[in-house]
N, CA, C and O atoms as CSV, one atom per row, in Angstrom:
chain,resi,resn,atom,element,x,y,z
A,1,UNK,N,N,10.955,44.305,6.341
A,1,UNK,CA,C,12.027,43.585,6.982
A,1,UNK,C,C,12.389,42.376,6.119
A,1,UNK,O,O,11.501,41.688,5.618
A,2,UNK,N,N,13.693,42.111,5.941
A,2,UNK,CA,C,14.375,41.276,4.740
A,2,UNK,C,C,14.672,40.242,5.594
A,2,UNK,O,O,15.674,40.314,6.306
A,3,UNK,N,N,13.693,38.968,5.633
A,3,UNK,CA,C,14.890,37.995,6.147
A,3,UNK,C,C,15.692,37.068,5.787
A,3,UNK,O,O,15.288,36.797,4.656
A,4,UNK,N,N,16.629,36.352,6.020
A,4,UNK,CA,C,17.109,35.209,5.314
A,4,UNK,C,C,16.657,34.329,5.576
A,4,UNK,O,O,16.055,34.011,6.602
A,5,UNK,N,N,17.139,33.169,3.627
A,5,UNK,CA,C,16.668,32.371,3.747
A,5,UNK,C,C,17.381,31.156,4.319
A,5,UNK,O,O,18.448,30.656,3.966
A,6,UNK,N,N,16.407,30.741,5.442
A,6,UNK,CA,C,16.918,29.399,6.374
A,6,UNK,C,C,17.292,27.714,5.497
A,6,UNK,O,O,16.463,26.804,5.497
A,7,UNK,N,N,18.225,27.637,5.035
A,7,UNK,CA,C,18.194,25.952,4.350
A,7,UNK,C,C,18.889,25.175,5.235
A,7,UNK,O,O,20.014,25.314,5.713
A,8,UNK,N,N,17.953,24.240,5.399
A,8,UNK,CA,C,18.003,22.918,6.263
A,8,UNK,C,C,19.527,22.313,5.716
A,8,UNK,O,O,19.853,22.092,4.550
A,9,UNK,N,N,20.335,22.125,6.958
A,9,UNK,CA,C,21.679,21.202,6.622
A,9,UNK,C,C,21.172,19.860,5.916
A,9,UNK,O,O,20.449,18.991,6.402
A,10,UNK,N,N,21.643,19.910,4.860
A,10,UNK,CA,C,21.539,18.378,4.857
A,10,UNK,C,C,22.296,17.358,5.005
A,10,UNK,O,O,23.296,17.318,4.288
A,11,UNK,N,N,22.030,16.127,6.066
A,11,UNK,CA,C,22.138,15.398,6.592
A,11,UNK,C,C,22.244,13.942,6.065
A,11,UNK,O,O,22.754,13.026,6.709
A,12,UNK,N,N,21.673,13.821,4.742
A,12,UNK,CA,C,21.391,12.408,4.224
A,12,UNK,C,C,23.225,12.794,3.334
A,12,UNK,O,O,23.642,13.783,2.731
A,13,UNK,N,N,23.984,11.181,3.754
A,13,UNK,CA,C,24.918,11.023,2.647
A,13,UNK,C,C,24.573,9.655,1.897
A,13,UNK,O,O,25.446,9.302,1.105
A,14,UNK,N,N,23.678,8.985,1.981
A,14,UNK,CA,C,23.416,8.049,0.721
A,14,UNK,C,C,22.246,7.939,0.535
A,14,UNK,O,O,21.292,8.281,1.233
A,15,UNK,N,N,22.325,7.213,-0.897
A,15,UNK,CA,C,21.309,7.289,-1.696
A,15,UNK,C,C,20.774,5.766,-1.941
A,15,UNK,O,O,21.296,4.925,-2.672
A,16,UNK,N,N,19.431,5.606,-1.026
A,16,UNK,CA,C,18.871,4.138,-1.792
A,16,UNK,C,C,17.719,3.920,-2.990
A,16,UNK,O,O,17.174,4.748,-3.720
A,17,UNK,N,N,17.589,2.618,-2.903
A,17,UNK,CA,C,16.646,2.333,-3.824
A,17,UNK,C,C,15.504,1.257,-3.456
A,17,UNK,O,O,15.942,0.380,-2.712
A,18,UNK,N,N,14.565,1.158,-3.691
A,18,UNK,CA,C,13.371,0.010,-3.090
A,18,UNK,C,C,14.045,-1.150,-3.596
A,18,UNK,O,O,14.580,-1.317,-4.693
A,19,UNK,N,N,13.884,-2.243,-2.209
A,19,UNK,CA,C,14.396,-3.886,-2.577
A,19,UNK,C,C,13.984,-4.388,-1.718
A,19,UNK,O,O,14.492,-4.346,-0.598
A,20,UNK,N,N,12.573,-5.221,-2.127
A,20,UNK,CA,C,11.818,-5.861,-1.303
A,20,UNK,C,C,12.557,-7.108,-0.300
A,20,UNK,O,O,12.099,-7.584,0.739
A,21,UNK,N,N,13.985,-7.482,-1.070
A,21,UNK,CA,C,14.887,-8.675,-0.477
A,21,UNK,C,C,15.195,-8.094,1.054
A,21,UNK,O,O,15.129,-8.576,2.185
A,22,UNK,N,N,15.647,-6.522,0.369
A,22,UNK,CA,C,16.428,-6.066,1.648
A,22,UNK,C,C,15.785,-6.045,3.213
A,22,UNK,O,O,14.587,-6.260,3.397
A,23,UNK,N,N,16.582,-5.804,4.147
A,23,UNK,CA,C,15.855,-5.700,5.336
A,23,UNK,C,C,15.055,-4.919,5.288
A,23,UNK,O,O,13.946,-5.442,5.177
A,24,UNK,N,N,15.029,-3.708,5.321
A,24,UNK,CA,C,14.372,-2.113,5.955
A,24,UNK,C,C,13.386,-2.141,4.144
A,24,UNK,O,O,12.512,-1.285,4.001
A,25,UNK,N,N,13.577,-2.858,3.298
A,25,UNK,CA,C,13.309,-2.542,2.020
A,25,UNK,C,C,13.976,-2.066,1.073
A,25,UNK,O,O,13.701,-2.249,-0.113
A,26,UNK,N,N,15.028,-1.332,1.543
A,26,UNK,CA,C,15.607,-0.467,0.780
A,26,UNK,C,C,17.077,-0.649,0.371
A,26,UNK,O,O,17.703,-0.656,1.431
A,27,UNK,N,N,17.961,-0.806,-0.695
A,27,UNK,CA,C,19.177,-1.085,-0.719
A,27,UNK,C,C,19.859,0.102,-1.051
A,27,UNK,O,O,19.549,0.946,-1.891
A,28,UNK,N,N,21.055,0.055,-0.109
A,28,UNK,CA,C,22.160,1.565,-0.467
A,28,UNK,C,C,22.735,1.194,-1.836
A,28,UNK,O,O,23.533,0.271,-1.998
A,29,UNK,N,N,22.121,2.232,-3.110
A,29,UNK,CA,C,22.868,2.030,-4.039
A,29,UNK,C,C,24.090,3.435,-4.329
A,29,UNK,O,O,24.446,3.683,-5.481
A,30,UNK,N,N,24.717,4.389,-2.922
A,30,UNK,CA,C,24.823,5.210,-3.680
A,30,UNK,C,C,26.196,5.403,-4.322
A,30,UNK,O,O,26.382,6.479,-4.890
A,31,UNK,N,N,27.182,4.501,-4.307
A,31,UNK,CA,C,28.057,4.508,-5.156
A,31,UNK,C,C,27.810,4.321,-6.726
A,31,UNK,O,O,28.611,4.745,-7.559
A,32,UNK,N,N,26.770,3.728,-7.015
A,32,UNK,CA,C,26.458,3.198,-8.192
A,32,UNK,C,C,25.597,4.598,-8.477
A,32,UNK,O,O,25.360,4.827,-9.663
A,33,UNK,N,N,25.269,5.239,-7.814
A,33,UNK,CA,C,24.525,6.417,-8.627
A,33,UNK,C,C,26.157,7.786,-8.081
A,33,UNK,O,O,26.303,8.887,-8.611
A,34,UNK,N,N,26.629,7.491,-7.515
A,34,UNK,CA,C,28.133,8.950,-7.714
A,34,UNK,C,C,28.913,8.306,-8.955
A,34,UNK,O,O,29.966,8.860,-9.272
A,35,UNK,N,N,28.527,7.266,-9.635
A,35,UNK,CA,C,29.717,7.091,-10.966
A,35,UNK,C,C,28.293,6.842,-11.906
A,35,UNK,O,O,28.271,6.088,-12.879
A,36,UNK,N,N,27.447,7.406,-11.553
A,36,UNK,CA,C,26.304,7.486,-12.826
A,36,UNK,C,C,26.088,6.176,-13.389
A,36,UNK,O,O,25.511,6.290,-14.471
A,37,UNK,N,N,26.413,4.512,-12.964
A,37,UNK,CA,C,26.019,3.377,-13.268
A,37,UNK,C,C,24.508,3.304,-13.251
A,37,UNK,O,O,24.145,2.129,-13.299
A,38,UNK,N,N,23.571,4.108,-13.202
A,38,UNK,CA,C,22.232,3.334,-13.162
A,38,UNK,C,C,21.038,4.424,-13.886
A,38,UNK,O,O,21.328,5.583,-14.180
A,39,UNK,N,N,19.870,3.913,-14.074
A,39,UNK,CA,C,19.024,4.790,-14.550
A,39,UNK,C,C,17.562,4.029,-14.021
A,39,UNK,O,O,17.315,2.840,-13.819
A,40,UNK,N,N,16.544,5.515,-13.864
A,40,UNK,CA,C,15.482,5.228,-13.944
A,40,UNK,C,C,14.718,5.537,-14.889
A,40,UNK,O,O,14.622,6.595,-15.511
A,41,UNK,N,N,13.894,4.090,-15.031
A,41,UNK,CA,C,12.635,4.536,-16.353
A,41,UNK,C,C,11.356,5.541,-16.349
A,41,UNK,O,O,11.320,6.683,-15.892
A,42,UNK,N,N,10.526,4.953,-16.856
A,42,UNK,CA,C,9.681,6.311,-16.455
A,42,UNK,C,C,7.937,6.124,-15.933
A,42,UNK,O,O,6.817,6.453,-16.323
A,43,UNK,N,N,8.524,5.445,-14.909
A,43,UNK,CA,C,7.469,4.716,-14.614
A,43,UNK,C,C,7.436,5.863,-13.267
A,43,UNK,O,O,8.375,6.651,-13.150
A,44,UNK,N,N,6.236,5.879,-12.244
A,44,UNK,CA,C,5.900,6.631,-11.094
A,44,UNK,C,C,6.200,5.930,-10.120
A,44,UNK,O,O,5.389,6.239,-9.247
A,45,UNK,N,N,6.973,5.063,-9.681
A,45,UNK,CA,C,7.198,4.467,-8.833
A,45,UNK,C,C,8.606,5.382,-8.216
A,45,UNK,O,O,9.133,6.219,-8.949
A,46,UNK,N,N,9.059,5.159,-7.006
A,46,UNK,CA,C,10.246,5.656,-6.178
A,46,UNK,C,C,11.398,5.072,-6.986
A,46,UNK,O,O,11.423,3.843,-7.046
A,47,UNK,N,N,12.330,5.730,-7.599
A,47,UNK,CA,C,13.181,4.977,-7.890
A,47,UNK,C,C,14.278,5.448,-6.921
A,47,UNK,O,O,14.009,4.917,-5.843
A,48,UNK,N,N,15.319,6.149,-6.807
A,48,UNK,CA,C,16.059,6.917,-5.702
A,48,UNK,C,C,15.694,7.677,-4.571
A,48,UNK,O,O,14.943,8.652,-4.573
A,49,UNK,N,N,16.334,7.116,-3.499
A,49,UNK,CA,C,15.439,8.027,-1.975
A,49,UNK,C,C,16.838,8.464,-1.625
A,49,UNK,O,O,17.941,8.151,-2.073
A,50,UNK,N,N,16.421,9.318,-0.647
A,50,UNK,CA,C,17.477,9.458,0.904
A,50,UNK,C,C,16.749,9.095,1.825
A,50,UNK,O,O,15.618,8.624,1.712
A,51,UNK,N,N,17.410,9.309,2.902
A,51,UNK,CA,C,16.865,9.269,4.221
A,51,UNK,C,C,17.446,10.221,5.607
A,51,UNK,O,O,18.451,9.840,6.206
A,52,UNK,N,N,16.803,11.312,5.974
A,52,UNK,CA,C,17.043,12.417,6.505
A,52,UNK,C,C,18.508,11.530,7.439
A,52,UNK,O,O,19.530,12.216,7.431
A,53,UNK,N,N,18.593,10.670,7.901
A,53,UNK,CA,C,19.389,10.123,8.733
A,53,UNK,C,C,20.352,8.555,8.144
A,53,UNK,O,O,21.026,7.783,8.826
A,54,UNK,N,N,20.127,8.533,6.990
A,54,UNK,CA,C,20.684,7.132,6.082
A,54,UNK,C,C,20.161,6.036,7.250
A,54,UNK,O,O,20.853,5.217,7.856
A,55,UNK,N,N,19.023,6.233,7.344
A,55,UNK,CA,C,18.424,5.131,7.784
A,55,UNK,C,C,17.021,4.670,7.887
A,55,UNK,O,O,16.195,4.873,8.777
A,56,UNK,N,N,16.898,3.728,6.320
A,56,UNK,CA,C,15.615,3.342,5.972
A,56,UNK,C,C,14.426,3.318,6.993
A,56,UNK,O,O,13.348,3.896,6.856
A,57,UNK,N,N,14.977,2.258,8.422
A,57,UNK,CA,C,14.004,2.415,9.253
A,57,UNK,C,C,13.523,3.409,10.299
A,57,UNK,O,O,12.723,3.066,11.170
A,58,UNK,N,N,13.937,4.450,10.225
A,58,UNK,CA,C,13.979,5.612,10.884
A,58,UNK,C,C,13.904,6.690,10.638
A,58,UNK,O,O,13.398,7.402,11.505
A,59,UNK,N,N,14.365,7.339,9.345
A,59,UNK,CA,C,14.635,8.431,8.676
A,59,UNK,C,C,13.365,8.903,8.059
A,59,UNK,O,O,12.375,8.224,7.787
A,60,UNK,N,N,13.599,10.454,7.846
A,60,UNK,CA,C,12.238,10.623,6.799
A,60,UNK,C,C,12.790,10.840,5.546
A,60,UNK,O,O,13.735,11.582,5.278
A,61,UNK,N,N,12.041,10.038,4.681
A,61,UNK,CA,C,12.363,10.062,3.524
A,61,UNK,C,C,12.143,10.636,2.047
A,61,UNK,O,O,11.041,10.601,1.500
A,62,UNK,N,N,13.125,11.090,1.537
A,62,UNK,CA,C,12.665,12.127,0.523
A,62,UNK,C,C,13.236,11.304,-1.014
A,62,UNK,O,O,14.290,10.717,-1.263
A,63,UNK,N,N,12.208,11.535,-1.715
A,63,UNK,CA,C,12.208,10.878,-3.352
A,63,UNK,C,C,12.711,11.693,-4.348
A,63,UNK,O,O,11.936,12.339,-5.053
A,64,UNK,N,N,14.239,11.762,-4.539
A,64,UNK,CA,C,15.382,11.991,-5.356
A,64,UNK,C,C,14.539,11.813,-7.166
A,64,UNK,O,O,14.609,12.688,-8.029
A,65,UNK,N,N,14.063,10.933,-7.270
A,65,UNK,CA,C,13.729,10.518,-8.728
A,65,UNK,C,C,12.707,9.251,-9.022
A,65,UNK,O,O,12.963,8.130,-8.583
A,66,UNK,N,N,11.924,9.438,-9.541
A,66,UNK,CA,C,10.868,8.112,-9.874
A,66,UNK,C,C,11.562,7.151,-10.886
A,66,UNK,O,O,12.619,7.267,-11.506
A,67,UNK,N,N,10.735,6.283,-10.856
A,67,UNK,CA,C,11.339,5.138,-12.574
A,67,UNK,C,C,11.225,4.011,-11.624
A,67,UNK,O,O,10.450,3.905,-10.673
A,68,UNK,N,N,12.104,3.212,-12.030
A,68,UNK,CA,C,12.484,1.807,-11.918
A,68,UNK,C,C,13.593,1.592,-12.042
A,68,UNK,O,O,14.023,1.433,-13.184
A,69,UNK,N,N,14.376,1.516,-11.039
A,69,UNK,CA,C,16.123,1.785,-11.116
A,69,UNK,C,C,16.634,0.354,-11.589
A,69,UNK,O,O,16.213,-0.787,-11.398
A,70,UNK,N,N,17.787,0.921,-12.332
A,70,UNK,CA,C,18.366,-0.443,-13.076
A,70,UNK,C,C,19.785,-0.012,-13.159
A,70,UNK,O,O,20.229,1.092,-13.476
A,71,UNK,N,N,20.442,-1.151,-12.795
A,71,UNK,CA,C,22.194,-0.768,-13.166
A,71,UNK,C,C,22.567,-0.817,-14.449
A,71,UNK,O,O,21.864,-1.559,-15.135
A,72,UNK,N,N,23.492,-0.241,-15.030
A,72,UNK,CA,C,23.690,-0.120,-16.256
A,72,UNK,C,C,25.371,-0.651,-16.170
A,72,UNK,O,O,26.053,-0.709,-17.193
C-alpha cells in the first residue's frame, strides 16, 4: 500500500535572528534576509530561525542556518 507523503503547511512567514536587546530575544530580520542583505559566519551558534507561528514567545522554533548573522 502506497501512501502519500503528508508535508506540514508551513505557517512561519518571517525570519528572525538572536538579539539579546530584543524583547522575546529575537529580532525580525526577514526583509533583510528576502533581498539577501546579510550573512552568517561559521560559527555553531543560531544564526536564522522561524517560528512555527512568527512568534518568538510562543512558537516552536526551527534553525534556518547557524553563524553569526551580520548585515551586509
Amino acid at each position: 500500500m502506497n501512501l502519500p507523503n503528508i508535508v506540514a503547511e508551513r505557517t512561519a512567514t518571517k525570519i528572525w535572528t538572536p538579539d539579546l536587546s530584543a524583547p522575546d530575544g529575537y529580532r525580525d530580520v526577514t526583509h533583510l534576509v528576502n533581498q539577501n542583505q546579510y550573512e552568517c559566519d561559521l560559527q555553531s551558534v543560531e544564526c536564522i530561525v522561524e517560528f512555527s507561528n512568527d512568534d518568538p514567545a510562543t512558537g516552536i522554533k526551527n534553525v534556518l542556518d547557524t553563524g553569526e548573522f551580520s548585515q551586509m
